[in-house]
C-alpha positions as CSV (number, residue, x, y, z in Angstrom):
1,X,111.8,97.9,111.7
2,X,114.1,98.2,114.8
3,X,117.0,96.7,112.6
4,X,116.3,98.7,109.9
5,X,116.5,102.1,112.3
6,X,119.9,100.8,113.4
7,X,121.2,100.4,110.3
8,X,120.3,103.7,109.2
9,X,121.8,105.0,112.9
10,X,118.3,106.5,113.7
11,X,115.8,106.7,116.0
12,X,112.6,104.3,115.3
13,X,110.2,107.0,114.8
14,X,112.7,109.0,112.9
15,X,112.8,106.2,110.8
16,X,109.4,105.8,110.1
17,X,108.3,109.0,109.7
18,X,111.4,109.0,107.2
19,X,110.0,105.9,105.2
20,X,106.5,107.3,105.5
21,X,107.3,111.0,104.0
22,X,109.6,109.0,101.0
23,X,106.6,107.1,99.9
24,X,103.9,109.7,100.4
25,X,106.2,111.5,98.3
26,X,106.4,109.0,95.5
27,X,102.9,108.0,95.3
28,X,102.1,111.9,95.2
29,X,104.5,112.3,92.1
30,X,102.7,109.0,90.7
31,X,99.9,110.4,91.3
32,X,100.3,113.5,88.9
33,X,101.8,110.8,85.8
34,X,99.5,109.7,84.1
35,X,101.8,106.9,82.8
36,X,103.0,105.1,85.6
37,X,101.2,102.0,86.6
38,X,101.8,100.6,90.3
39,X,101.5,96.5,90.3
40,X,102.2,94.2,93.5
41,X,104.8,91.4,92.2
42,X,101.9,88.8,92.0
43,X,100.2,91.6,89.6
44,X,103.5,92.4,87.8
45,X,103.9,88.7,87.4
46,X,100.3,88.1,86.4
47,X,100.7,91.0,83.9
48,X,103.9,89.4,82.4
49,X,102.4,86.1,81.6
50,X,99.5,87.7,79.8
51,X,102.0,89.5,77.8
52,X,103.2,86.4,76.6
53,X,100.6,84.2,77.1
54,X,100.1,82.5,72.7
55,X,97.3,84.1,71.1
56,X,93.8,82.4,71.0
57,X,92.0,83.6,68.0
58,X,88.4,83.8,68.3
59,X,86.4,82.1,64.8
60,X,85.5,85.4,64.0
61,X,89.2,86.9,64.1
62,X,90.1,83.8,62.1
63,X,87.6,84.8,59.3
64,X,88.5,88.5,59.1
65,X,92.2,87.4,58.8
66,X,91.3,85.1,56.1
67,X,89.0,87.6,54.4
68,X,92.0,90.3,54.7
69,X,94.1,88.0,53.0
70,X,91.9,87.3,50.3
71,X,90.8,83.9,51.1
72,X,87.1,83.9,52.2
């Protein structure tokens, strides 16, 4: 964090209390949408995958497809 402070030409506890009132600011506007869903990268990643992860159709998803299209 020290090298981060000197970048920024600050103080360390300005910076933190900086960092700290930016994020509690953000998670308090996430907070109030509904819509916006927070995932670590390992969830994100995990999330992705499922996304396109092929589709295993259970037997009885197989037979309501096949009764939908007339063939049962």
């Amino acid at each position: 964090m020290h090298k981060a402070a000197k970048l920024r030409q600050m103080s360390l506890s300005d910076y933190v209390r900086d960092v700290t009132v930016s994020q509690a600011r953000r998670e308090i506007a996430d907070a109030r949408n509904d819509d916006v869903i927070r995932l670590s990268p390992q969830g994100q990643l995990a999330f992705w995958k499922a996304l396109h992860a092929p589709i295993k159709l259970t037997p009885a998803q197989r037979k309501l497809g096949a009764m939908i299209r007339g063939e049962a």
